[in-house]
LUMNULUM-748160 format. One line per field, with one value per residue (C-alpha): residue number from 1; chain; x, z, y. Coordinates in pm, 1 decimal. Each point is the difference from the previous one (the first is absolute). Example, Ala and Ser with C-alpha at 12.3 -4.5 7.8 and 13.67 -1.06 7.14 Angstrom:
REM residues 2
resi 1, 2 $
chain A, A $
x 1230.0, 137.0 $
z 780.0, -66.0 $
y -450.0, 344.0 $
//
This chain:
REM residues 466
resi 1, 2, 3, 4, 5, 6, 7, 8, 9, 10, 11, 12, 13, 14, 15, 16, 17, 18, 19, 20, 21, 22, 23, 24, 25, 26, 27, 28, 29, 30, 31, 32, 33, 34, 35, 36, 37, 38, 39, 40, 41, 42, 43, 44, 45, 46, 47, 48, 49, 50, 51, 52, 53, 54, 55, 56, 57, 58, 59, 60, 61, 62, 63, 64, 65, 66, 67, 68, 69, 70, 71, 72, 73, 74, 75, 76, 77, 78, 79, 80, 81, 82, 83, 84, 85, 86, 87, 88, 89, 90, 91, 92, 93, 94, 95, 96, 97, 98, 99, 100, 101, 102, 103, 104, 105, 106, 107, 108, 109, 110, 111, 112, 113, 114, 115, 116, 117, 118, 119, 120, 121, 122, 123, 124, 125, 126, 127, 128, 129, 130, 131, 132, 133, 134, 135, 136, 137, 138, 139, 140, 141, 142, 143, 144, 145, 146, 147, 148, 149, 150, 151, 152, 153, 154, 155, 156, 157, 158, 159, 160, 161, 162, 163, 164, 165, 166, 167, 168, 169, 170, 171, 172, 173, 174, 175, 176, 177, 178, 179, 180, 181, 182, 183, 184, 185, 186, 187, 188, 189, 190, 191, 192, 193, 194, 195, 196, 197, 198, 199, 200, 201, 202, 203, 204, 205, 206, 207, 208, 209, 210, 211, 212, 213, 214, 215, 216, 217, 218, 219, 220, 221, 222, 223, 224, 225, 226, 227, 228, 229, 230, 231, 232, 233, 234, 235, 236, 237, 238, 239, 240, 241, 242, 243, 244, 245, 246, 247, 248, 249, 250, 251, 252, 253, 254, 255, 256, 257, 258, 259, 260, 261, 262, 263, 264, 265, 266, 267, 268, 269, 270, 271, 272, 273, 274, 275, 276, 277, 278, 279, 280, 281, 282, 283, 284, 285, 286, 287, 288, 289, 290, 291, 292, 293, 294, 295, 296, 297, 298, 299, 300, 301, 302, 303, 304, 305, 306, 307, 308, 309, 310, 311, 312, 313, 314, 315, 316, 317, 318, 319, 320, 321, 322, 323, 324, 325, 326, 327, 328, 329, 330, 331, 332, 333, 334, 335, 336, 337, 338, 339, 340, 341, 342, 343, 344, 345, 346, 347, 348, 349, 350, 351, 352, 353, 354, 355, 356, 357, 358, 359, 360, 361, 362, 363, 364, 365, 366, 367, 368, 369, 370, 371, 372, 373, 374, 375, 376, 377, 378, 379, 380, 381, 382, 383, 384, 385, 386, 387, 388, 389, 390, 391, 392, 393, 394, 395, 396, 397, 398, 399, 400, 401, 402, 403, 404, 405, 406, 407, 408, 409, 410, 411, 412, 413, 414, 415, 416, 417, 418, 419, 420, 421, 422, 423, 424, 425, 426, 427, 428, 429, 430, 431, 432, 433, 434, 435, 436, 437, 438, 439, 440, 441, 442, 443, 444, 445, 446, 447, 448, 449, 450, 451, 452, 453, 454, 455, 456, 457, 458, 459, 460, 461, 462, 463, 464, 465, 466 $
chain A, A, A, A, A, A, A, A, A, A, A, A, A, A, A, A, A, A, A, A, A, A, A, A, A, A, A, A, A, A, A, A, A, A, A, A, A, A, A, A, A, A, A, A, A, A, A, A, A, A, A, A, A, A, A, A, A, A, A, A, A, A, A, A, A, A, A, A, A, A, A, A, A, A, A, A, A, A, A, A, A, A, A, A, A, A, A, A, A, A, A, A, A, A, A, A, A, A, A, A, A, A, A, A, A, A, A, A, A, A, A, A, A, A, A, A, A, A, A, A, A, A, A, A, A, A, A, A, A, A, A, A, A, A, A, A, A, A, A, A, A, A, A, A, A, A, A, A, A, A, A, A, A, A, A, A, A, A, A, A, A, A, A, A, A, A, A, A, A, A, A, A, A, A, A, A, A, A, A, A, A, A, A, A, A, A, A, A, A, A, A, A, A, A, A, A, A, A, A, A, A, A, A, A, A, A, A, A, A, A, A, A, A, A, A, A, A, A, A, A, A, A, A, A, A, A, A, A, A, A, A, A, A, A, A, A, A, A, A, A, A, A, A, A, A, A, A, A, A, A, A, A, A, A, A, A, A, A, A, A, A, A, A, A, A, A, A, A, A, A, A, A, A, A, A, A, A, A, A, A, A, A, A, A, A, A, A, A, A, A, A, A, A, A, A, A, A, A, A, A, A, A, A, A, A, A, A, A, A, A, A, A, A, A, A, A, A, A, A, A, A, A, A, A, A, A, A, A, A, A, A, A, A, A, A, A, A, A, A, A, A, A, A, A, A, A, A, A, A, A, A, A, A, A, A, A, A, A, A, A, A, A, A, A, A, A, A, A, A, A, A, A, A, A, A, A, A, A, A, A, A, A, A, A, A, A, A, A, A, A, A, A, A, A, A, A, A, A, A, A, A, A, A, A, A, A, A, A, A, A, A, A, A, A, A, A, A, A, A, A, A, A, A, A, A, A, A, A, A, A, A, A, A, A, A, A, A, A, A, A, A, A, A, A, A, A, A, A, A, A, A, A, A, A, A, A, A, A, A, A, A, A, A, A, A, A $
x 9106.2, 398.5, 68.7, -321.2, 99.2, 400.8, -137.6, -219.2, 218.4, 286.1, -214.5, -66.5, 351.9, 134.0, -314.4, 87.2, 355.8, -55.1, -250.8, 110.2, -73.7, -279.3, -130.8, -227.9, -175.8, -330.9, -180.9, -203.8, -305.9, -4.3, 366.5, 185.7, 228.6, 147.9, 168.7, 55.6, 350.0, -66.1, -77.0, 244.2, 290.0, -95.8, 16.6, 349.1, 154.4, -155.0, 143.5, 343.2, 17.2, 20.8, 272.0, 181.9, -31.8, -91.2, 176.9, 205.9, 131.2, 73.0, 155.2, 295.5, 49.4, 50.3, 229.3, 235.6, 14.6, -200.8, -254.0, 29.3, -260.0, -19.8, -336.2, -177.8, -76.9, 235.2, 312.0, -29.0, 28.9, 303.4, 150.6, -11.1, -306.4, -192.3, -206.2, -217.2, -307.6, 115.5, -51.5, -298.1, -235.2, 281.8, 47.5, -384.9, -88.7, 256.9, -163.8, -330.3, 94.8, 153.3, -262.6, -252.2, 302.1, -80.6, -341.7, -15.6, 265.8, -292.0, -233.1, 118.0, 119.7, 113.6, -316.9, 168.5, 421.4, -6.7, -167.9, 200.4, 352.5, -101.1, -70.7, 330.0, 222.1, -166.2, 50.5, 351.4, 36.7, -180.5, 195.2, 345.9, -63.6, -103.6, 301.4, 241.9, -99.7, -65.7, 202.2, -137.1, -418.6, -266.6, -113.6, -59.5, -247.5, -144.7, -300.0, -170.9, -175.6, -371.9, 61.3, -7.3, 247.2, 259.7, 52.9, 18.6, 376.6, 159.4, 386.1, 278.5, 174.0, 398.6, 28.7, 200.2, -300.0, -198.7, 214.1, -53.1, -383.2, 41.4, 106.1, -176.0, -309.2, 152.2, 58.8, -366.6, -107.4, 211.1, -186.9, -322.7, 29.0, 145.9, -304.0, -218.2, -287.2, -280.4, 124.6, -143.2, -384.6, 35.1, 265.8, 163.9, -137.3, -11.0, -7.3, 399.8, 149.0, 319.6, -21.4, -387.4, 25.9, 338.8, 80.7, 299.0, 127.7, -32.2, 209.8, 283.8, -7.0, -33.9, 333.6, 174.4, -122.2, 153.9, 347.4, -63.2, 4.7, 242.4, 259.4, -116.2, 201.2, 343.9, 139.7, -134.1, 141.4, 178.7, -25.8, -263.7, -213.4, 139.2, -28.4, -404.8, -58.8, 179.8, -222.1, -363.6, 104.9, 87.5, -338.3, -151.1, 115.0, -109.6, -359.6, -4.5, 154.1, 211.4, -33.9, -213.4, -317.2, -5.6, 38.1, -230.2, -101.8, -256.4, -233.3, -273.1, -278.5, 74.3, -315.2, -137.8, 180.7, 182.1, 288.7, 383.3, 84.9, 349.3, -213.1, -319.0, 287.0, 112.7, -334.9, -102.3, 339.8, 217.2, 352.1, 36.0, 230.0, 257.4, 221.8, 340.7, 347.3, 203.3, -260.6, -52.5, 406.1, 39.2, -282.4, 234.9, 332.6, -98.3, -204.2, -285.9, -293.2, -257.8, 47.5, -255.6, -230.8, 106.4, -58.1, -198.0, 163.4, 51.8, -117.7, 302.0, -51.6, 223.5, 48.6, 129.3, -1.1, 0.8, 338.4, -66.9, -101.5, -84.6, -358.2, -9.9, -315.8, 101.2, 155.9, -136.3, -317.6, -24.9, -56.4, -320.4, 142.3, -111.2, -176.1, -293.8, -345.9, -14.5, 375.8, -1.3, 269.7, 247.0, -43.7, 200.8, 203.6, 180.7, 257.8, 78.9, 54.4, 256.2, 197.5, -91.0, 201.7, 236.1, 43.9, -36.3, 258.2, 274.8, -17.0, -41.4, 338.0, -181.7, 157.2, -154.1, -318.3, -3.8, 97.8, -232.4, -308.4, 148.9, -8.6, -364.1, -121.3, 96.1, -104.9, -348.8, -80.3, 150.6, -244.9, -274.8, 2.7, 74.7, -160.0, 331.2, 284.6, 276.3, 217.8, 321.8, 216.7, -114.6, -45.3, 388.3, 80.2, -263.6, -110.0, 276.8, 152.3, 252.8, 67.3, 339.6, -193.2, -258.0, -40.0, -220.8, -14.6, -141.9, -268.1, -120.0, 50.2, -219.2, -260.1, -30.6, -109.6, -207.4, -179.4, -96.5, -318.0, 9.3, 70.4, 254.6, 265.8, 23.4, 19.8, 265.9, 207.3, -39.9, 153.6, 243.8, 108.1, 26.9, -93.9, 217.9, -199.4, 55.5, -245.4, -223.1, 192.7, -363.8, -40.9, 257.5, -302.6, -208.1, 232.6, 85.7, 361.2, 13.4, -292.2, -294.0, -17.4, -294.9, -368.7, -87.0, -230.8, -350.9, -157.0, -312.1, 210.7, 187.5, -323.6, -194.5, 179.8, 151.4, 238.8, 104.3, 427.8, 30.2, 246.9, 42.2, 359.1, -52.6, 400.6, -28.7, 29.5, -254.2, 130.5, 74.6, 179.9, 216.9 $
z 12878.6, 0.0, -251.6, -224.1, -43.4, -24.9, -326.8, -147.1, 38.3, -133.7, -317.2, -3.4, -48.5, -259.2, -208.0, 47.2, -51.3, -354.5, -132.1, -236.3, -0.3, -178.9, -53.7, 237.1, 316.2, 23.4, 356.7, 76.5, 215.8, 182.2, 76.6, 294.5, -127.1, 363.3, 233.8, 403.4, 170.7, 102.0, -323.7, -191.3, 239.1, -50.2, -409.2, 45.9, 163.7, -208.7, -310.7, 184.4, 97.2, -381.8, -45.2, 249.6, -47.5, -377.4, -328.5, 163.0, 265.0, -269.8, -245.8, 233.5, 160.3, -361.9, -89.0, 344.3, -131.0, 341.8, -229.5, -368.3, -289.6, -221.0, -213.1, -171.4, 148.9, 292.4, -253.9, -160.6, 328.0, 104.1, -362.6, 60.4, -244.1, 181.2, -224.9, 56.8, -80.0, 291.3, 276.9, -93.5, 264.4, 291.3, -66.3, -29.8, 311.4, 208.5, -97.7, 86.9, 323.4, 40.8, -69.2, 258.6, 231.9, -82.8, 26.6, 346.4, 99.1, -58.4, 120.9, 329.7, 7.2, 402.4, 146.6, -77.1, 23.6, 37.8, -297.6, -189.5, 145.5, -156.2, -303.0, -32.6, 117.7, -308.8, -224.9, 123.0, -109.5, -314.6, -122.2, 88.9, -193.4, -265.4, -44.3, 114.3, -273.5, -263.3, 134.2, -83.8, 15.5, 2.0, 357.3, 70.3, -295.9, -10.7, 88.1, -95.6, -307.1, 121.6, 56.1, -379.1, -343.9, 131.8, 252.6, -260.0, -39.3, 357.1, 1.9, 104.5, 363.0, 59.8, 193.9, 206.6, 53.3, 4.6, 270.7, 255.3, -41.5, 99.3, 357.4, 38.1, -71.3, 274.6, 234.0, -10.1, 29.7, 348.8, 101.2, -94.8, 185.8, 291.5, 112.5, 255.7, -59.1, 65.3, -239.3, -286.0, -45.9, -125.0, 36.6, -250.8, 81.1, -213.4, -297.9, 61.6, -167.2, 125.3, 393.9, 82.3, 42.4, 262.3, -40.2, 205.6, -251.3, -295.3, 185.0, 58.9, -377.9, -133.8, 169.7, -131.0, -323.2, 28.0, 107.8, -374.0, -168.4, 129.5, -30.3, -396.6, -28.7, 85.2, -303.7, -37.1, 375.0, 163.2, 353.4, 46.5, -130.8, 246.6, 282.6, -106.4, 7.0, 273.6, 205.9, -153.9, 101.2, 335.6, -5.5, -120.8, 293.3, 264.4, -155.2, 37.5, -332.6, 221.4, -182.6, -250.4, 152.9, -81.4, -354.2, -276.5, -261.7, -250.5, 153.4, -256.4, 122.3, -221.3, -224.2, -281.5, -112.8, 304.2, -88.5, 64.3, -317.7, 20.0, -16.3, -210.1, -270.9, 81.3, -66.4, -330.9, -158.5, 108.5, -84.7, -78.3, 208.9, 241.1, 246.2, -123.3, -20.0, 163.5, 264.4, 75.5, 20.3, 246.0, 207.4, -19.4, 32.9, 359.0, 103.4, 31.6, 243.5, -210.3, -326.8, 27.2, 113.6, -323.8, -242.5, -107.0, -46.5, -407.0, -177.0, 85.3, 386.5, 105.9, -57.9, -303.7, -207.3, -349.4, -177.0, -139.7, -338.6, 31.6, -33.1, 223.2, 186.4, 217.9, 235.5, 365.2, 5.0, 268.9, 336.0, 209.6, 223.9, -250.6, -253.9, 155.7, -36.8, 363.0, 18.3, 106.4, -230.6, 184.2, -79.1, 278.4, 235.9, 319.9, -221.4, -195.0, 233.7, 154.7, -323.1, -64.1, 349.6, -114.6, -317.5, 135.7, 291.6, -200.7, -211.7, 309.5, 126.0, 279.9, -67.6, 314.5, -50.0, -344.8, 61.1, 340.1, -261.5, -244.7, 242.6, 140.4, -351.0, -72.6, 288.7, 10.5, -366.1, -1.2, 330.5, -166.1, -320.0, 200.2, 344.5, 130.9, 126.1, -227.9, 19.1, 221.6, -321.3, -219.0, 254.4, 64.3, -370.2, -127.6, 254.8, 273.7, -155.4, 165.1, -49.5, -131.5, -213.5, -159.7, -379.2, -174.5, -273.3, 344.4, 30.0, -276.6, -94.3, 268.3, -61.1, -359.3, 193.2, 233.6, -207.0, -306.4, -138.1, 43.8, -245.3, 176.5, -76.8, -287.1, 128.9, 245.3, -315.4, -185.4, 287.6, 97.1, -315.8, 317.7, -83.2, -296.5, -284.4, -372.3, -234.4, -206.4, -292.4, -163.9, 4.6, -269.8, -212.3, 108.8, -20.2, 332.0, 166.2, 334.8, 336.0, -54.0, 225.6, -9.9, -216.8, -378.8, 9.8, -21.8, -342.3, 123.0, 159.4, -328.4, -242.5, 256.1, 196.0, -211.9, 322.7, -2.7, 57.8, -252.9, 109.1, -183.4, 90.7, 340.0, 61.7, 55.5, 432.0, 150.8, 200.0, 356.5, -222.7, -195.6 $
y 11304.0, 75.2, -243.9, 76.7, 383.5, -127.9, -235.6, 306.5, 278.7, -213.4, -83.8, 353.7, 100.3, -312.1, 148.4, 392.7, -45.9, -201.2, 346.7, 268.9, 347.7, 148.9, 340.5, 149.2, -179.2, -202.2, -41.0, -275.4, 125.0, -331.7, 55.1, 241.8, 261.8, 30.6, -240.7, 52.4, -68.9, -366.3, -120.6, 198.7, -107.7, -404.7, 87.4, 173.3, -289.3, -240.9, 169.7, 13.4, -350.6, -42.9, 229.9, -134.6, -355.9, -10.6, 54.0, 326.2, -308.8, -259.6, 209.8, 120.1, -333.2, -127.6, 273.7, -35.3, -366.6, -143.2, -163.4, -40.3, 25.1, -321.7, 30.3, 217.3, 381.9, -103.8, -121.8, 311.4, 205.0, -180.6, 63.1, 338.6, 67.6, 256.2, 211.9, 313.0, -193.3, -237.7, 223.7, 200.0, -164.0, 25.4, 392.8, 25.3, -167.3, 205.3, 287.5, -146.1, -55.7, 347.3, 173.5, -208.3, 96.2, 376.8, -41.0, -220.6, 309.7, 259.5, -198.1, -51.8, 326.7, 153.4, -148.7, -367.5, -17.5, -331.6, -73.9, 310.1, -192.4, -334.3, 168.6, 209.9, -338.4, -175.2, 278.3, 55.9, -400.5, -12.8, 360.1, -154.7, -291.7, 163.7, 252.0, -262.9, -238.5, 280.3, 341.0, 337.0, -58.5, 191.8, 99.3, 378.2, 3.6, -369.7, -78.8, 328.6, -146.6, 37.5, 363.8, 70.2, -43.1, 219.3, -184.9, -367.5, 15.6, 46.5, 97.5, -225.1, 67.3, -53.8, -283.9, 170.1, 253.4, -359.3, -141.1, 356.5, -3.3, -423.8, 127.7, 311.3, -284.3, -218.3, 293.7, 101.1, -365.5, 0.7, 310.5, -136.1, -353.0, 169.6, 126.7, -70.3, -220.1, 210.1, 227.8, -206.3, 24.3, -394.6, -193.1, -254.5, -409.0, -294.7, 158.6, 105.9, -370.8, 45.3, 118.0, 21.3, 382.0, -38.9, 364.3, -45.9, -302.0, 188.3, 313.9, -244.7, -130.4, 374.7, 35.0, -297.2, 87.7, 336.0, -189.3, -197.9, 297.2, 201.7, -315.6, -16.7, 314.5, -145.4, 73.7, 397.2, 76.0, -292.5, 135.9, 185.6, -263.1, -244.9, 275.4, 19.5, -361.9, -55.6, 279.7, -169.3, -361.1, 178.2, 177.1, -363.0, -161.9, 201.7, -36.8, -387.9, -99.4, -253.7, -321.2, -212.3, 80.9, 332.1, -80.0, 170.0, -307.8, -37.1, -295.5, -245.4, -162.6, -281.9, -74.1, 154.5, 268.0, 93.9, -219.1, 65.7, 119.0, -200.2, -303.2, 125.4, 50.8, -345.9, -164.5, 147.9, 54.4, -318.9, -14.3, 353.4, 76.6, -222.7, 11.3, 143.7, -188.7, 330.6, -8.6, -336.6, -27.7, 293.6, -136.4, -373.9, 184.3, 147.7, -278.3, 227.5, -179.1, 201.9, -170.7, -305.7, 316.2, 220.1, -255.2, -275.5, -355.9, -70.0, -288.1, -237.6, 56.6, 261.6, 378.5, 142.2, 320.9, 64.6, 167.2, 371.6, -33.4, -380.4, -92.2, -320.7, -29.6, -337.6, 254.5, 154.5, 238.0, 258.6, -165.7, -27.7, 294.1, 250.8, -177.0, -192.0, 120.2, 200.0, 101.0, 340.9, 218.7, 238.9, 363.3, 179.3, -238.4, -65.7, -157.9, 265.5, 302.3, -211.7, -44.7, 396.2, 45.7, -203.3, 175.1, 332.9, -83.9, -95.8, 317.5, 215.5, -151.5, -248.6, -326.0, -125.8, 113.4, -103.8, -353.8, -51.1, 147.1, -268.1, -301.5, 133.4, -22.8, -332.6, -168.0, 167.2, -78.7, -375.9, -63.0, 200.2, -223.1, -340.7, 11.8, -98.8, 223.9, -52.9, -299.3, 89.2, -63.2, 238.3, 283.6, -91.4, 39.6, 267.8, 184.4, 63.1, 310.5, 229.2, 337.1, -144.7, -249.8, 130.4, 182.2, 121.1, -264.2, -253.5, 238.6, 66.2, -406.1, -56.9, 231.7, -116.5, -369.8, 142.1, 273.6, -293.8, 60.2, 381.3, 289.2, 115.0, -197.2, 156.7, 379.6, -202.5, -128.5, 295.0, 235.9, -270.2, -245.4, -259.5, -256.5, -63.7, -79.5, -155.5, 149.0, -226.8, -116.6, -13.5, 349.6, 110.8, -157.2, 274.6, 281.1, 28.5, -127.9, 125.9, -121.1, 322.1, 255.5, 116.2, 1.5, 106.7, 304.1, -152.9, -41.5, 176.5, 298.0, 78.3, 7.7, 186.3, 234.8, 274.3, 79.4, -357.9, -50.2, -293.8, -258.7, -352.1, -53.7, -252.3, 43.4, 388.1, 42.5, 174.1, 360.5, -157.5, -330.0, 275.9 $
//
């Protein structure tokens, strides 16, 4: 019955995010014009998996040059031509999802925190990608639009107003899942995808996630940024967020339409997009045990990527790991609070720390990925750091490996330039010289919304990449 709803509500939302607007609102009487918590919780993650693991996954992992695009809609990604028409589902979905987060919110209401905490971590999540990837958004005003015309063309928040309502989100989520069972007239089950209504694992990732977005702010306040992750992680940690297991991932049944989306991109749009050269060279250069897991072998029996701007398509795919039809996709990991520690550490003035959060990281992810601990050689060479030894251009470098197939590598880049990129040569075609740094204003947006910030330069930095 899991998998039937997964395959319907997932056809639901391909369908609904395709729609356009139109004037006024017609009701089916065969249809319900309310939903209750359980079912509106299964339709948020849904949606999310998407985001998380669809085109807002591919697009940065072709931009930090991990994969490369080398046909058609994927090519012209990679070549830097990203157009306002291009991300009109993306922004519309996000705010689909939002607003089902307000709604499940209400819903729930104080008679059901754990229900309101799952709904405010998935907001928090959905919200930061959105302003990470676009900046200043709509969010005190959006999703008002039933309530009447004034209310069609919602404001745009700061980011940095965006980025205090993200933890105030996360702080009531920790509230909410911190209370006692019987508290809740029903209580969270199957219909939670992720952790089968664990209130206690979703406290533990609300604080990790609140570590990831304090640590986004390196560059507006160096330390107190890296005091604020620091104190999360520590927070994380004493709620069980101790290794692998506790990690939050996106999971697919496997049939139907409840594929990975790494792979169900695979399948109907082959040789889109490969393995990259810079990647598949870093991955050789360090001897890195995860490789045969990250990528596919290529046609002549080996692994391989494809040079930015080439179009080669004899080259790697992505590997089984995270591209076969059940592979789960990571949202909020193990891997990366450790690397956030790391990161954090090192600007808080903790060389140990840093450096034991560095070697913890690696070791976790490679076993995670291979089933193995990792070979004695490369935890010698990559991942037995000293507080004399290690820099912040090994963290980062690692986290770049171990965070592939994520978004976040590029909010990583973009705070960090590490690691060192070339930009596209291809892209001077399309007006545009230097790696993007962030998302043109949707096409949608800027007929519809008269309050709409137009942006079409993808090189301008968002406020925390300033």
């Amino acid at each position: 019955m899991k998998k039937v709803l997964i395959m319907i509500l997932a056809v639901a939302f391909v369908a609904g995010s395709c729609s356009k607007y139109v004037d006024g609102y017609e009701f089916s009487p065969n249809s319900p014009t309310e939903s209750n918590a359980a079912l509106l919780t299964t339709v948020i993650q849904v949606a999310s998996f998407a985001h998380f693991g669809g085109e807002m996954a591919r697009l940065p992992t072709n931009l930090m040059q991990q994969t490369t695009g080398v046909q058609f809609q994927a090519q012209e990604r990679s070549d830097y031509s990203i157009l306002e028409g291009d991300v009109t589902n993306e922004w519309a979905s996000l705010y689909s999802v939002m607003n089902d987060c307000n709604i499940l919110m209400t819903t729930a209401g104080d008679a059901n925190p754990y229900y309101r905490g799952i709904a405010r971590v998935m907001k928090a999540m959905n919200l930061g990608l959105t302003t990470d990837l676009w900046g200043d958004v709509p969010n005190s005003e959006a999703g008002q639009g039933e309530l009447g015309e004034a209310n069609w063309n919602p404001a745009y928040d700061s980011q940095e107003s965006i980025y205090t309502n993200i933890q105030a989100l996360l702080d009531g989520a920790i509230t909410d899942l911190g209370a006692a069972e019987g508290d809740n007239a029903i209580l969270p089950g199957t219909d939670d995808l992720i952790f089968n209504g664990d209130a206690a694992a979703w406290l533990a990732t609300a604080h990790v996630l609140k570590a990831r977005y304090a640590n986004h702010l390196s560059k507006r306040d160096a330390a107190g940024s890296a005091t604020a992750a620091l104190t999360a992680l520590d927070n994380a940690y004493a709620a069980g967020f101790t290794s692998a297991a506790a990690d939050c991932n996106a999971f697919f049944p496997g049939d139907g339409n409840s594929l990975n989306q790494w792979y169900a991109y695979g399948t109907a749009r082959a040789n889109y997009i490969k393995m990259s050269k810079p990647f598949m060279d870093l991955l050789a250069a360090i001897g890195d045990p995860r490789l045969p897991f990250y990528a596919s072998v290529d046609d002549n029996g080996g692994y391989s990527g494809t040079a930015i701007g080439d179009v080669d398509v004899t080259t790697s795919n992505v590997g089984a790991y995270f591209a076969s039809e059940t592979s789960s996709t990571p949202l909020v990991t193990f891997a990366e609070a450790k690397f956030i520690e790391a990161e954090a550490a090192m600007r808080a003035g903790n060389p140990d720390r840093a450096a034991t959060a560095h070697n913890d990281a690696i070791k976790a992810h490679v076993e995670q990925v291979t089933g193995s601990p990792a070979p004695q050689a490369y935890v010698d060479a990559q991942a037995s750091e000293t507080a004399a030894t290690i820099t912040m251009e090994k963290i980062m470098t690692h986290k770049y490996v171990a965070m592939f197939t994520q978004a976040e590598t590029w909010t990583d880049w973009r705070r960090t330039n590490i690691p060192a990129l070339t930009p596209n040569p291809n892209g001077a075609a399309n007006g545009v010289t230097a790696i993007p740094r962030r998302l043109p204003t949707s096409q949608e947006e800027r007929q519809y919304n008269t309050n709409a910030q137009v942006n079409s330069d993808i090189t301008v930095p968002v406020w925390w990449d300033e």
